[in-house]
N, C-alpha and C positions, 0 to 999 in steps of 0.2 A: 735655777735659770729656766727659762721658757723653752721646750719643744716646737717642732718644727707646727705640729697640728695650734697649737696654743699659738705661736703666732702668726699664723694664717689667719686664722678667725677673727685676729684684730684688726682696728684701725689703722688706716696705714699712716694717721699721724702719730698715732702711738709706737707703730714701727721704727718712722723716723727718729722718735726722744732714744728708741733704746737703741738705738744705732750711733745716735751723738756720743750717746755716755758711754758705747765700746770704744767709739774714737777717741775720748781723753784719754779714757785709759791705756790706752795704746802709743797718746803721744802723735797719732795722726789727726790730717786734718779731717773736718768734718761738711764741706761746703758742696761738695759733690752727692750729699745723700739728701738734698732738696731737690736731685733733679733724676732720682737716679729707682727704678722700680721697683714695687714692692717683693717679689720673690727676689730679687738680688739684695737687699736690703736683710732679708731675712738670712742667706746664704753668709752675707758678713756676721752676722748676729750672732749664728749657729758654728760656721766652721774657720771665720776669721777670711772670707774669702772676697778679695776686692773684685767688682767686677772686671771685664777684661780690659774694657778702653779706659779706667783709672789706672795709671802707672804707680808702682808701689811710693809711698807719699814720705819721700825723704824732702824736706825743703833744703832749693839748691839754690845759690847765691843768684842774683841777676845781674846779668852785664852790666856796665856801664857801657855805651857807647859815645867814641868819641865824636863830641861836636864839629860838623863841617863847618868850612871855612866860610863864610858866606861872602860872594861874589857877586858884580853887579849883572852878571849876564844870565842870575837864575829870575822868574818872575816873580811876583809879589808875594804870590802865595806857597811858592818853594821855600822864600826867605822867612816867611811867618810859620810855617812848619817848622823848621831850621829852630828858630828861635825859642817855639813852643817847646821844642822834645830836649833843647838845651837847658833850658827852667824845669822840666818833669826830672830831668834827669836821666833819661832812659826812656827806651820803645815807649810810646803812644798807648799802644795795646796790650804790652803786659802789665804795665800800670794802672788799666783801666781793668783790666782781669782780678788785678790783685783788690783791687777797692769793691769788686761785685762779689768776691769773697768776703773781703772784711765786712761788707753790708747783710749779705747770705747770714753769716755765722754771729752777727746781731740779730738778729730778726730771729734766727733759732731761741738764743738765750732770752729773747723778749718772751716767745711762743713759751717758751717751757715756764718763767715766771706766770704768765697768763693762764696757763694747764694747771700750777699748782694753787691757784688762787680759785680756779674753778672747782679743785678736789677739795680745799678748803670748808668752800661752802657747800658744795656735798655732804661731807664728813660733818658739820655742823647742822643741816638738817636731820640727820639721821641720831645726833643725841638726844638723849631724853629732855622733854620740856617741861619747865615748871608754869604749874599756871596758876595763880592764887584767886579765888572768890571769894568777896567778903572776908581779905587778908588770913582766909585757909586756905593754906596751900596744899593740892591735891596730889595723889599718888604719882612719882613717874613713869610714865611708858616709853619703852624703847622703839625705837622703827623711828620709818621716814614718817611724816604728820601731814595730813593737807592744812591746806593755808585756812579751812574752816575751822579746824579743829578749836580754836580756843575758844571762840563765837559758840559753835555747838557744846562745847561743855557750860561754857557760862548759860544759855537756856536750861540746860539739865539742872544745874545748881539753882539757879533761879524760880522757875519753872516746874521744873522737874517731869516734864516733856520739849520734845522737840521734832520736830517735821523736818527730815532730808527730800529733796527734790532734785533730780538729775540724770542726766544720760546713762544708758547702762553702761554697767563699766568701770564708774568714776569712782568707785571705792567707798560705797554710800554705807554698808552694811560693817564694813570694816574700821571705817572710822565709828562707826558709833558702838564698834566694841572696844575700839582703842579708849574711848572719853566711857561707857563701863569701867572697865580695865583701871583708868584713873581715878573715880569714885568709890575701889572698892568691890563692882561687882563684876566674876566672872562666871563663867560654867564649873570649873576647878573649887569655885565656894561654894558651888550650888544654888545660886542668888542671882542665876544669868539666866532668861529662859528666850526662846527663837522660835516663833511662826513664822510661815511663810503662805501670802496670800495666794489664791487660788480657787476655780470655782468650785474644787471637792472640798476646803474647808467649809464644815459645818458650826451651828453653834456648839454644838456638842463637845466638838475638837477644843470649843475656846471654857467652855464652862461648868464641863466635865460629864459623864454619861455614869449610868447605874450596869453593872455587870450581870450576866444570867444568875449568879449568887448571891445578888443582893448587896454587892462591895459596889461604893463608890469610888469614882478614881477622877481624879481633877482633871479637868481640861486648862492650855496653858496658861490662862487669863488667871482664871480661879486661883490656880497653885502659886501665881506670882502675887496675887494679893496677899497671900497666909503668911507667908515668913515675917520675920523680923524684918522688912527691906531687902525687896528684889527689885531688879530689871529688866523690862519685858523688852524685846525687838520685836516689830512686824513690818517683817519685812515685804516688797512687792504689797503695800500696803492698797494698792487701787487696782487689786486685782482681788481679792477677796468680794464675794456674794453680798448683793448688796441689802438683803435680809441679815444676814451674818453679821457684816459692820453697824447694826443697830447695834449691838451689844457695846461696843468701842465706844459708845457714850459718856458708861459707866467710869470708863477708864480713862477720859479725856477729863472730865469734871470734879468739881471738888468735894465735893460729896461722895465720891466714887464707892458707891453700894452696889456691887454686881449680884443679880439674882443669879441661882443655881437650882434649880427646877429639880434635877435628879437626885439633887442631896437633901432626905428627908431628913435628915436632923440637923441640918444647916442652912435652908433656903436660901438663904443670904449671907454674901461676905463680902465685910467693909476694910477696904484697903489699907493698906499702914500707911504711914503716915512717911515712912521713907521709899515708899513706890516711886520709881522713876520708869517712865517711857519714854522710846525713841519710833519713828515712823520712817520708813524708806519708801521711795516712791519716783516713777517714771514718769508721770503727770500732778496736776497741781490740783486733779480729782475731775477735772471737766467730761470725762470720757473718753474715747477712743480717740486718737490721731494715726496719720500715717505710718509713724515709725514702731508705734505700742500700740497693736491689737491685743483686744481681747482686757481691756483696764474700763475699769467701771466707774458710770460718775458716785462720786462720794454724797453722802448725806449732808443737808444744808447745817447741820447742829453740829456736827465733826468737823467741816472746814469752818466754824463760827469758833470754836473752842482751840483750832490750832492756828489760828491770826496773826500771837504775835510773835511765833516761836519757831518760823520758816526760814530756813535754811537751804539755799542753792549750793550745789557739789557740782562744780563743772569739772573738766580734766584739769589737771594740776601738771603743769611740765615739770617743775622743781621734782615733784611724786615721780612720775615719768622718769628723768633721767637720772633719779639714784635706782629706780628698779635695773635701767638698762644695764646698770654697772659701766664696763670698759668700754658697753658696745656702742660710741657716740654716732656712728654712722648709719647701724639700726634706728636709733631711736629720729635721727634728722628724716628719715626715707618714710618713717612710719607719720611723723608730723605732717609730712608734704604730701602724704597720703590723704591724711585726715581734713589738711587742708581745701585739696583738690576737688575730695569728695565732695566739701561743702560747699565752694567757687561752683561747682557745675553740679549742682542740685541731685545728686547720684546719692540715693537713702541705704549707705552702708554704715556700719559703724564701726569705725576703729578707736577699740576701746582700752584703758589703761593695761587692764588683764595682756594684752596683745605686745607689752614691752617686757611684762614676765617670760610670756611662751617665748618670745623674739630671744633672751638673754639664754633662754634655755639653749635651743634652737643654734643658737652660736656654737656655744661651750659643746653642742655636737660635732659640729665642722660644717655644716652648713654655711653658706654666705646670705646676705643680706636679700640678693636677688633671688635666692631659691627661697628661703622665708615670702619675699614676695608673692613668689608665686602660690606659694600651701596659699597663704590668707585672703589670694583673690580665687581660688576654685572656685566655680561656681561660677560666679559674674557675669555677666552677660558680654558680648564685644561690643554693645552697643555701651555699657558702662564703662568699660578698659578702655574705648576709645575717647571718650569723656574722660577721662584723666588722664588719661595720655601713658599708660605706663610704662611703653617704648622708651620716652623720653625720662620718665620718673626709675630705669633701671639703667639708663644711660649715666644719669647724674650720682645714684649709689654707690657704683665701680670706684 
């Protein structure tokens, strides 16, 4: 069973399910805990304690009350009272109590139908997906998947590159080890190799350098050409020097003969034939924007070679709310953040990463509104007043 701290940190509609299902057990009623707070809620959960103004919940018979006579000296609407509560059968009011009960404790059992059908499809996100190309069917991976996923592996099989494009964040890097992972290659085989762009990557980094001993040693472009079938990531792909990315030619086209200048007894090496590449990237290579400094425009011969094999990675909510787990109340506040930000042009980003740290963040004892508050430090109040967050920790609670 759940501790006091464990459900604190929950939903408080999640509270109310497990509060139903102590009421059956118990043979009480349950229509009082749609209305009734969340620390009292929990207090039943934990020590079987009814709040104070629920009286202990034996159902007790309802009078009957006997019908008056009706006489000509009451008015019209004495006598149509009269008449009404003779047909109910009883008081007006506790018949109408008893039917906003019986409607209360549908609406519950509809709600929990509707919660399990929601974990349903949770729960089926996160199995392994088969995905067959040219009727082979590719390795399974487990984890939740973006909705790209099959698209980007069909390019990989196809192709055997593939351009990711999207907001940071959005799990660009990670899906395209997931769709490795299901061809076969990882780091664990040794067949997985990861750059990451930037203006200290040289070409050296990519095509290997000579040592003061006269030993060559690959750089990771080189070393992914050699095997039997590897797969390169480069990631942060339009931030790499834009002398640097000549070399990426090699590796986008089909002829893929990469020169290596510091290996005298290899100058040159021609890729296998099961090479696959993946490309991540925060622009579509144009250059700088507001939100990504410091990204370089790409070579006219590298966006001509990666044309048909582009791939957009927005946030994925389905992604999103299996990371959040339980926490359905995080993950709404973090939305209407995301939202917000974008309705009134405020250039922050709230990114998938921010539903993992959020679920963390829970399972500490932390609430939703102090999360709030860590992932807006900084902010300006001229931004916090542009989304209102007053209001956006009002609606949280």
């Amino acid at each position: 069973m759940y501790n006091r701290k464990e459900l604190d940190a929950m939903a408080h509609s999640r509270i109310k399910k497990l509060a139903i299902a102590k009421a059956k057990q118990r043979s009480e009623k349950s229509s009082w805990i749609q209305v009734t707070a969340k620390g009292q809620l929990i207090d039943y959960i934990v020590d079987g304690r009814l709040p104070k103004e629920i009286p202990p919940l034996a159902p007790t018979p309802t009078p009957t009350p006997q019908a008056k006579p009706i006489t000509n000296s009451g008015s019209l609407e004495d006598m149509l009272a009269e008449k009404v509560a003779e047909k109910l059968g009883g008081n007006i009011s506790e018949r109408v109590e008893t039917i906003e009960g019986d409607l209360i404790e549908t609406f519950t059992e509809e709600t929990e139908k509707l919660s399990k059908r929601v974990d349903k499809k949770i729960a089926s996100l996160q199995r392994p997906i088969k995905v067959y190309i040219n009727d082979v069917e590719t390795k399974p991976v487990s984890g939740v998947k973006h909705k790209q996923f099959p698209f980007v592996l069909e390019c990989l099989k196809i192709f055997k590159r593939v351009w990711l494009c999207g907001p940071s964040g959005t799990g660009k890097s990670h899906l395209i080890e997931q769709c490795a992972k299901a061809m076969g290659f990882s780091t664990d085989q040794g067949n997985y190799e990861y750059l990451k762009g930037s203006a200290g990557v040289t070409e050296f980094h990519m095509t290997g350098r000579m040592t003061f001993d006269g030993t060559f040693i690959d750089g990771s472009v080189s070393r992914s050409f050699r095997p039997i079938g590897s797969f390169l990531c480069l990631d942060e792909f339009d931030g790499f020097d834009s002398n640097a990315g000549l070399v990426f030619n090699s590796v986008f086209d089909d002829q893929g003969i990469l020169a290596t200048p510091n290996d005298k007894d290899n100058p040159f090496v021609k890729k296998h034939e099961d090479f696959h590449v993946a490309i991540a990237s925060n622009t579509w290579g144009d250059g700088n924007d507001f939100d990504y400094a410091g990204r370089g425009q790409l070579d006219g011969a590298t966006l001509d070679r990666m044309q048909s094999v582009k791939a957009y990675i927005d946030y994925d909510k389905n992604v999103e709310r299996a990371l959040a787990g339980d926490f359905t109340d995080m993950a709404e506040s973090l939305w209407n953040l995301r939202e917000r930000c974008n309705k009134n042009h405020v250039r922050r980003i709230v990114s998938t990463r921010l539903f993992i740290d959020g679920q963390k963040w829970m399972l500490a004892g932390k609430s939703t509104n102090q999360f709030l508050d860590i992932i807006t430090t900084g902010w300006t109040k001229e931004e916090l007043d542009k989304i209102n967050i007053s209001q956006l920790k009002r609606e949280s609670k």
